[in-house]
C-alpha positions in Angstrom: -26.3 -39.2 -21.0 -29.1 -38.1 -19.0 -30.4 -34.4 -19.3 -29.0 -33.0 -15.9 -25.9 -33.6 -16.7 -25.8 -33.1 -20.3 -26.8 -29.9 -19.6 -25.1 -29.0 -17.2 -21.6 -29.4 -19.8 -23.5 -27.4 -21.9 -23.1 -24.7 -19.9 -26.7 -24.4 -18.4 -27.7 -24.0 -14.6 -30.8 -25.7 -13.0 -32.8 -23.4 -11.8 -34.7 -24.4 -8.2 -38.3 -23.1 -8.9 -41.3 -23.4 -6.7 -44.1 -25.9 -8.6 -46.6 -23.0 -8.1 -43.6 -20.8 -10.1 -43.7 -23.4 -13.0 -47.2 -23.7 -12.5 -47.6 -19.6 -13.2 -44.8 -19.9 -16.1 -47.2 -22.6 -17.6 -50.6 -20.8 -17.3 -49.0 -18.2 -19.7 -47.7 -20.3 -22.2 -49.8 -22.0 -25.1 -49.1 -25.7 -23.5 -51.0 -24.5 -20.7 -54.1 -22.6 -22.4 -57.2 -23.9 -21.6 -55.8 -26.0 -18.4 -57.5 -25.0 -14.9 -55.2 -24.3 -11.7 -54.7 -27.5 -10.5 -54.6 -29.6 -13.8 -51.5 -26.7 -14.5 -49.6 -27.6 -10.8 -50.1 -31.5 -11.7 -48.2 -30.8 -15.2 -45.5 -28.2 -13.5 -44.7 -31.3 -11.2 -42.9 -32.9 -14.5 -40.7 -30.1 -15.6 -37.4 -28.8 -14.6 -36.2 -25.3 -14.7 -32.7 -24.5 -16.4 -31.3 -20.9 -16.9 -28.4 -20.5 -19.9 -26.4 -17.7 -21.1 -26.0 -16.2 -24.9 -24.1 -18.4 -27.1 -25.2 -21.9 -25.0 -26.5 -24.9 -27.4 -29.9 -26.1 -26.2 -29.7 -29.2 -28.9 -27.7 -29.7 -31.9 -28.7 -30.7 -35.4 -28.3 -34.5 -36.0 -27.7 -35.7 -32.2 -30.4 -37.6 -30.3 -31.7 -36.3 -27.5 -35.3 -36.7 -25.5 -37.0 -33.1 -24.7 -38.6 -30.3 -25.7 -38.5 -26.8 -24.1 -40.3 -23.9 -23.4 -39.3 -20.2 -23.6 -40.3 -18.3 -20.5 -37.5 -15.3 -20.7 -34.8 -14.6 -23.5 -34.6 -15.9 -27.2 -33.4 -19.0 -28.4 -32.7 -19.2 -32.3 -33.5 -22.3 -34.5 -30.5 -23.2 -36.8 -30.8 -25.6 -39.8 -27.4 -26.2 -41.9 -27.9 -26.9 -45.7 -26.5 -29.7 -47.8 -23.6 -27.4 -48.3 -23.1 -27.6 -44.2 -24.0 -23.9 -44.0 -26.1 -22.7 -41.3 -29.3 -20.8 -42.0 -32.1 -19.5 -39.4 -35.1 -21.3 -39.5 -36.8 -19.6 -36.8 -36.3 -17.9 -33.7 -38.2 -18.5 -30.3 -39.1 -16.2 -27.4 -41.6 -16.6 -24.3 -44.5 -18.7 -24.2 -43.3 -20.9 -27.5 -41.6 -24.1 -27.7 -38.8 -26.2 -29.2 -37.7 -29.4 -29.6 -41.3 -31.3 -29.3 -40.5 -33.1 -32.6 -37.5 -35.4 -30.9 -39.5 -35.8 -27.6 -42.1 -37.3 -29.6 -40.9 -39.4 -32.4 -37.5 -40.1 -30.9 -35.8 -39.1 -34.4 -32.2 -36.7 -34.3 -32.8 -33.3 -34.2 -33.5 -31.5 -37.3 -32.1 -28.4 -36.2 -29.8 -26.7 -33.7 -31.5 -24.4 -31.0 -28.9 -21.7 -30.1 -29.5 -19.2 -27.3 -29.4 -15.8 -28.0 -30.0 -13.8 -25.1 -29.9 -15.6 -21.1 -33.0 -17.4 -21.3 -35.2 -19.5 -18.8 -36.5 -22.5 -20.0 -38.8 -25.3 -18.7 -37.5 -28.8 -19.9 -40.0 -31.8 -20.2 -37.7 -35.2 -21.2 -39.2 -38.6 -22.3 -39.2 -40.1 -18.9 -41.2 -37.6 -17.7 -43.5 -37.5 -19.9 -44.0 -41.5 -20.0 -44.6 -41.1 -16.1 -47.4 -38.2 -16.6 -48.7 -40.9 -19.6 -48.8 -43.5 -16.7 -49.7 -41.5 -13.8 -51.8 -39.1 -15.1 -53.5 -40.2 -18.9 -55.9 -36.9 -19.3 -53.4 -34.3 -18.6 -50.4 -36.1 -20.6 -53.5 -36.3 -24.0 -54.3 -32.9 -23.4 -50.5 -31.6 -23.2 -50.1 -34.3 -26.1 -52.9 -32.3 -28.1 -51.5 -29.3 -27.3 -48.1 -29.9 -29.1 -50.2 -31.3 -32.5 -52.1 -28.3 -32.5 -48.4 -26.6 -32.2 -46.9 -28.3 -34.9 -50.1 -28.4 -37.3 -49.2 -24.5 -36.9 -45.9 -24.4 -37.7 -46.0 -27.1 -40.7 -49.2 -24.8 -42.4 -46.5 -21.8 -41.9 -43.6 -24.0 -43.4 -45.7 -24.9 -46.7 -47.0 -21.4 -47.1 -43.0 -20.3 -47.3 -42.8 -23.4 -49.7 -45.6 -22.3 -51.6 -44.6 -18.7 -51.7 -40.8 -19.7 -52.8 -42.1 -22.5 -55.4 -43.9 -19.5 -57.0 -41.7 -17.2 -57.5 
């Protein structure tokens, strides 16, 4: 189903924002550190703007989907159910972070749920997007690609000092 309209039954509203608007909501975001003006408008051309309420699923554990989000207003909270089927709280995500880079890269199910918590306004990059910046625009698309390693790298060296700390004791 493709992303408009899935989100749109999820509940979400696209929101109609300038590119200099995404661009500005970019430049403060991590994705967007270390990108001049122009390079930051060329990667706002490949996102879309969706606003959603408390209570709205962004993604669900287990389905596939294809594209990440970034947090500009609100929380969104990162929901991981157990063998038992119970949900636990991984994480939760506020401006400037990101979720959902994982599917959009490797294509796999989700491994969690991402539930918002308070109304939130989110930029959404989806796989055919980003294959057109890979096409159209090769530098920018390794350096957002880069970007979301460096973002993961991060997160994974958080995940195994939990791990480490919980082996432990």
């Amino acid at each position: 189903m493709p992303l408009r309209d899935r989100f749109t039954l999820a509940g979400m509203v696209e929101q109609q924002l300038s590119l200099q608007e995404r661009a500005t909501l970019l430049e403060k975001s991590r994705l967007g550190s270390g990108l001049g003006w122009q390079e930051l408008q060329s990667l706002a051309a490949y996102f879309e703007a969706w606003r959603a309420d408390a209570g709205t699923y962004v993604c669900r554990q287990g389905e596939q989907s294809d594209f990440m989000c970034m947090v500009f207003q609100g929380r969104v909270r990162i929901v991981k159910e157990d063998l038992q089927h119970t949900s636990k709280e991984i994480a939760s995500v506020g401006p400037g972070q990101v979720v959902g880079e994982m599917a959009l890269i490797d294509g796999e199910p989700r491994s969690a749920s991402a539930i918002v918590t308070t109304p939130v306004l989110l930029l959404v990059l989806d796989e055919d997007h980003c294959a057109q910046m890979a096409d159209q625009m090769p530098r920018l698309w390794a350096k957002l690609l880069l970007q979301l390693a460096r973002t993961m790298s991060k997160r994974l060296r958080q995940t195994s000092g939990v791990l480490a700390e919980y082996l432990s004791s």
